[in-house]
C-alpha positions as CSV (number, residue, x, y, z in Angstrom):
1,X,54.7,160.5,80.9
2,X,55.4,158.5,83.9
3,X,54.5,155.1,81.8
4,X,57.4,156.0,79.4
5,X,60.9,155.3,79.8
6,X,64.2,156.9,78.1
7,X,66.7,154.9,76.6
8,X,69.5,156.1,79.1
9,X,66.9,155.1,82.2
10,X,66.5,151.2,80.6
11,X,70.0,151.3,80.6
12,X,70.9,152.5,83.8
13,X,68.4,149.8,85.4
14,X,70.2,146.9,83.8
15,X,73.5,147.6,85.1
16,X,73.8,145.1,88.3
17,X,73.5,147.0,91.4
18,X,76.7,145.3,93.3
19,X,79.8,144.4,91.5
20,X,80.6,141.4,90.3
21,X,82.5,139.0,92.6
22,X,85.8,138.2,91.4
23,X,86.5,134.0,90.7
24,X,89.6,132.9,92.5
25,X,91.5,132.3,89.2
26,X,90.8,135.9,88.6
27,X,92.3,136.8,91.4
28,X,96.0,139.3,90.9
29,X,97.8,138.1,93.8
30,X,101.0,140.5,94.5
31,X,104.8,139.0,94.3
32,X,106.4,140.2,97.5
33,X,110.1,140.7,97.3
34,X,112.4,138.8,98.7
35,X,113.7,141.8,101.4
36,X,109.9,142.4,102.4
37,X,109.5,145.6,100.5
38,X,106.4,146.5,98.8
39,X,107.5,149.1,96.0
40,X,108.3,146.2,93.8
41,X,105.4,143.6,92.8
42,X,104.9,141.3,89.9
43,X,101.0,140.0,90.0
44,X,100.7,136.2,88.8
45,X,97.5,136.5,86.2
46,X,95.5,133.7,86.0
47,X,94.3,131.3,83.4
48,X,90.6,129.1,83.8
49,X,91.1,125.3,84.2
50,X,94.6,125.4,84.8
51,X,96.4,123.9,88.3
52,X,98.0,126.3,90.2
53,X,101.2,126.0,92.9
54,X,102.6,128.5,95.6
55,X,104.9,130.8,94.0
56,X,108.3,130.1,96.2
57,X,109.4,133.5,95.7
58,X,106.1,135.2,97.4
59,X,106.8,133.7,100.4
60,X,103.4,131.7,99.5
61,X,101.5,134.2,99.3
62,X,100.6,134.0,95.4
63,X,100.1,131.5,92.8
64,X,101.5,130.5,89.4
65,X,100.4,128.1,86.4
66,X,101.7,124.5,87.7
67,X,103.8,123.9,84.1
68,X,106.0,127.4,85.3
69,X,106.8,126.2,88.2
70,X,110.8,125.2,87.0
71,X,111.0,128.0,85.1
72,X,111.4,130.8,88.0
73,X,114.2,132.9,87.8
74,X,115.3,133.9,91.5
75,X,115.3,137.6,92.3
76,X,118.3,139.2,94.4
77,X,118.1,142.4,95.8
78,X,120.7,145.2,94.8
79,X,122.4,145.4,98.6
80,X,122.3,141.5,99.0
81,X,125.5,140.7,100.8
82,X,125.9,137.6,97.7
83,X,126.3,140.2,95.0
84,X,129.0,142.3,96.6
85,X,132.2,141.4,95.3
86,X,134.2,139.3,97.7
87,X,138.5,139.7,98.1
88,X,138.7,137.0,95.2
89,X,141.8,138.7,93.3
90,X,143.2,139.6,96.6
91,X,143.5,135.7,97.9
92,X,144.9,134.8,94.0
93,X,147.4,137.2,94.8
94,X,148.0,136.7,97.8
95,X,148.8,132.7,97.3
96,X,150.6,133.3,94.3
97,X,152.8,135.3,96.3
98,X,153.3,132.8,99.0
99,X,154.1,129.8,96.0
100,X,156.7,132.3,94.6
101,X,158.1,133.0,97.5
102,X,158.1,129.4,99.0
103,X,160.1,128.3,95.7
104,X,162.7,131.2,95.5
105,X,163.2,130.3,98.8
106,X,163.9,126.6,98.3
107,X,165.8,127.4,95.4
108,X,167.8,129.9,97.6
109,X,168.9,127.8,99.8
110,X,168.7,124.0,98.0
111,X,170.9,125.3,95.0
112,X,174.0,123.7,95.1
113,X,177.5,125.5,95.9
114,X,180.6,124.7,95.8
115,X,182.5,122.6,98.2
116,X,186.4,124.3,98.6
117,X,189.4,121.8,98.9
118,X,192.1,123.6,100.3
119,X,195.4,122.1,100.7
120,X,197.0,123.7,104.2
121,X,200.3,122.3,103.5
122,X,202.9,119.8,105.5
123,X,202.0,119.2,109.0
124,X,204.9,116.4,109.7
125,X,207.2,114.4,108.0
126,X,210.2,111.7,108.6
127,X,212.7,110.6,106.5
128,X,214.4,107.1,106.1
129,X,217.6,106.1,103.9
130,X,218.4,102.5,102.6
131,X,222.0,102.8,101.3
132,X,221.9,99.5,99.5
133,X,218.8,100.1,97.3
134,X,219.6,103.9,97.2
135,X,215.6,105.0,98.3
136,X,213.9,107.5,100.4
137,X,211.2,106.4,102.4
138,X,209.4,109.6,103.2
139,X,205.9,109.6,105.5
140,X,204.5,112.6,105.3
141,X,201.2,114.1,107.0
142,X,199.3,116.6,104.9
143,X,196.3,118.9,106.1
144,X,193.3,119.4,104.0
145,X,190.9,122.3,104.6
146,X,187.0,121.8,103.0
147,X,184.7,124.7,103.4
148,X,181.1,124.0,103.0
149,X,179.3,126.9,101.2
150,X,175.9,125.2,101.1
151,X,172.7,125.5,103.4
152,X,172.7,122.2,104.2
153,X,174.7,119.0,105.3
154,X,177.7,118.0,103.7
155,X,179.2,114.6,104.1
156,X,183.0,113.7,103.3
157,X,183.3,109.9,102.5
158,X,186.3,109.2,101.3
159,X,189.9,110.8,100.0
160,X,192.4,109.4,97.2
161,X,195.9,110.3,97.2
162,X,198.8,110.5,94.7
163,X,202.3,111.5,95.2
164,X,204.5,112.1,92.4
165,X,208.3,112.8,92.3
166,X,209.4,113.8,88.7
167,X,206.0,112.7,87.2
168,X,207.1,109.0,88.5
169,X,203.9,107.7,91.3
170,X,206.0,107.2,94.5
171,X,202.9,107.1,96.8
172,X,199.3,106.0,97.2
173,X,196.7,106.0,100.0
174,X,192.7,105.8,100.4
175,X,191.1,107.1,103.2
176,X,188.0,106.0,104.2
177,X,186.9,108.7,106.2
178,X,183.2,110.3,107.2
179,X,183.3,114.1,108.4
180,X,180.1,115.9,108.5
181,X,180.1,119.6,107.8
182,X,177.2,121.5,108.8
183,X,176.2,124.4,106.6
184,X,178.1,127.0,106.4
185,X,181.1,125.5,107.8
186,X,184.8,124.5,107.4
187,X,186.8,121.4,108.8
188,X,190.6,120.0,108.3
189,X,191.1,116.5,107.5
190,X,194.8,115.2,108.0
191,X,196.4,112.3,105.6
192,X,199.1,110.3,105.8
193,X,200.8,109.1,102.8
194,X,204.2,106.6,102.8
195,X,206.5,107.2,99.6
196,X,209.3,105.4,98.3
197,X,211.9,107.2,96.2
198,X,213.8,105.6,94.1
199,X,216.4,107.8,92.4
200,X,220.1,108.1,92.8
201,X,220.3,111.9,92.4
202,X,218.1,112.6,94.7
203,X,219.2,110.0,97.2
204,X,222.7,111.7,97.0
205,X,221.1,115.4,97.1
206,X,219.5,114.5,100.5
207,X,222.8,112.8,102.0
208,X,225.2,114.7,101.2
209,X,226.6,116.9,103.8
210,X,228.6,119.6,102.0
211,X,225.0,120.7,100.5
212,X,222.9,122.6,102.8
213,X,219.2,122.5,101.2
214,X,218.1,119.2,101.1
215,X,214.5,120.0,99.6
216,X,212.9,118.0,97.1
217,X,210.0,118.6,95.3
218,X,206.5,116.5,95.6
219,X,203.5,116.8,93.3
220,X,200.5,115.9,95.7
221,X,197.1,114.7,93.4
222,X,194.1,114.3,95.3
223,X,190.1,112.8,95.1
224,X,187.7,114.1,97.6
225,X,184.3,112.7,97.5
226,X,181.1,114.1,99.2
227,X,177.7,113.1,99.4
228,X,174.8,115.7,99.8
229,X,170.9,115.6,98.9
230,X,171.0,111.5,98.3
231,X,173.7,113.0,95.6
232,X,177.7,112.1,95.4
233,X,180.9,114.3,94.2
234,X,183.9,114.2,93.7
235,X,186.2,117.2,94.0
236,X,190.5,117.2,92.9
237,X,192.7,119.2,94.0
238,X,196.9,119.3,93.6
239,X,199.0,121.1,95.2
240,X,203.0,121.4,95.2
241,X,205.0,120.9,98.2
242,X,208.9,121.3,99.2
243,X,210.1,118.5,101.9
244,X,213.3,118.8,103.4
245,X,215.1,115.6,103.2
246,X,216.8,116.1,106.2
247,X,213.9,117.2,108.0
248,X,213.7,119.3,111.0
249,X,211.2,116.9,112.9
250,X,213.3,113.5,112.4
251,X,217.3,112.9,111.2
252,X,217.7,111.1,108.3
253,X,218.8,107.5,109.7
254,X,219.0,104.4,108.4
255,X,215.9,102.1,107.3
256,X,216.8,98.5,107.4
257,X,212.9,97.3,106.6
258,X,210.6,98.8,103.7
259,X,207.6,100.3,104.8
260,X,204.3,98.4,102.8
C-alpha cells in the first residue's frame, strides 16, 4: 500500500542527496615534478589538528605535516644536466699528464752532466839557463779546453796548477779566473806557469850542442773549479807534455835574475 515502505526505499531516502564536502585537511593535493610534468605525482595526505607548510618541492602548490618538513628528499629528473657524468677522469688525466711531463722535463734538463777538461797542449814557451846554480827557468803557456754538457750556466772560478819534473814539484800557479759557459758550449782558458829546474842532467841535456833533441818531459796536474745551481766542483785533469829545451820560440840565453 502507498502508507507502507520497503526496507531498500527507507534506505535509499537516508542517503544525503549531495555529497559530502571535503575538509581542507582532507584535501589530496598533487606533488608536481620538478620538470613540470604531470605523469608523476605523490599526494600529501592529511592528518586533523596538525600544522601544515608548503611543500618546496610542489612549487607550493601542496602541503605537508609541519614536523616533515627537514626530512624531504629532493627529486632529480633522469635527463637533469647534474646527473650526467661530467669529463672528471678526463681532467685527472689530463693534469697528471701535465705534472709528469713538467718533472721529466725538469729532470731532463736540470740533471747534472759532466763538465770536460781537456788539455790542448803547449801554446808558448821560453827558456832561461843560470850556469852557476845549474837551473832551467822554463815559462810555459798551456791551453785548456772545458766543454759544458749541461742545460744551463756554467761558471769557471778558479784553476790550480802543478808541474812536476821527475815526480819533484818544479812549478805552481792559481788562477783566479771567472769564464761563463753557456749551455751547451765550450771555451779555452790559457795558463801560465814559471818552473824552476834544478837538475844537473838535465841542465846539461838541454845545453849541450852535440845532442840534437833537447826535450824534457813535464807532468802537468791540474784543479778546475766550477760553480752551477748555487753548487761548486772541482774537476782534475793531468796531462804529459814534451818541451824542447832549446825551444823554437826563444834561444836558450842566459838568466842572470830568478823569476819569483
Amino acid at each position: 500500500s502507498p502508507f507502507w515502505k520497503t526496507p531498500d526505499q527507507k534506505e535509499s531516502e537516508s542517503k544525503p542527496i549531495l555529497p559530502r564536502q571535503l575538509d581542507a585537511e582532507d584535501e589530496i593535493p598533487n606533488y608536481a615534478s620538478i620538470n613540470d610534468s604531470a605523469t608523476s605525482c605523490v599526494p600529501c595526505v592529511g592528518i586533523a589538528r596538525r600544522s601544515y607548510v608548503n611543500c618546496p618541492t610542489c612549487q607550493g602548490t601542496g602541503r605537508i605535516p609541519g614536523e616533515q618538513e627537514k626530512q624531504l628528499v629532493a627529486l632529480i629528473p633522469y635527463g637533469d644536466q647534474r646527473l650526467k657524468p661530467r669529463r672528471t677522469k678526463l681532467y685527472v688525466c689530463l693534469a697528471v699528464t701535465i705534472c709528469l711531463l713538467t718533472t721529466s722535463l725538469g729532470i731532463f734538463f736540470l740533471f747534472p752532466r759532466s763538465i770536460t777538461v781537456l788539455p790542448a797542449g803547449l801554446k808558448a814557451s821560453s827558456i832561461g839557463f843560470n850556469a852557476t846554480t845549474t837551473s832551467i827557468y822554463l815559462n810555459m803557456t798551456n791551453v785548456l779546453n772545458i766543454t759544458n754538457n749541461n742545460f744551463y750556466l756554467v761558471t769557471v772560478v778558479q784553476l790550480d796548477i802543478e808541474v812536476l819534473h821527475q815526480s819533484l814539484v818544479v812549478g805552481k800557479t792559481t788562477m783566479k779566473t771567472l769564464l761563463n759557459m753557456s749551455p751547451l758550449q765550450s771555451g779555452q782558458i790559457y795558463y801560465m806557469v814559471a818552473s824552476r829546474i834544478l837538475d844537473d842532467n838535465t841542465y846539461n841535456i838541454c845545453t849541450w850542442t852535440k845532442v840534437k833533441v833537447h826535450n824534457i818531459l813535464l807532468h802537468i796536474q791540474g784543479t778546475l773549479t766550477c760553480t752551477y745551481l748555487c753548487h761548486s766542483e772541482q774537476l782534475t785533469f793531468e796531462d804529459y807534455q814534451y818541451v824542447d829545451c832549446q825551444g823554437n820560440a826563444t834561444l836558450p840565453r842566459p838568466l842572470y835574475h830568478c823569476l819569483p
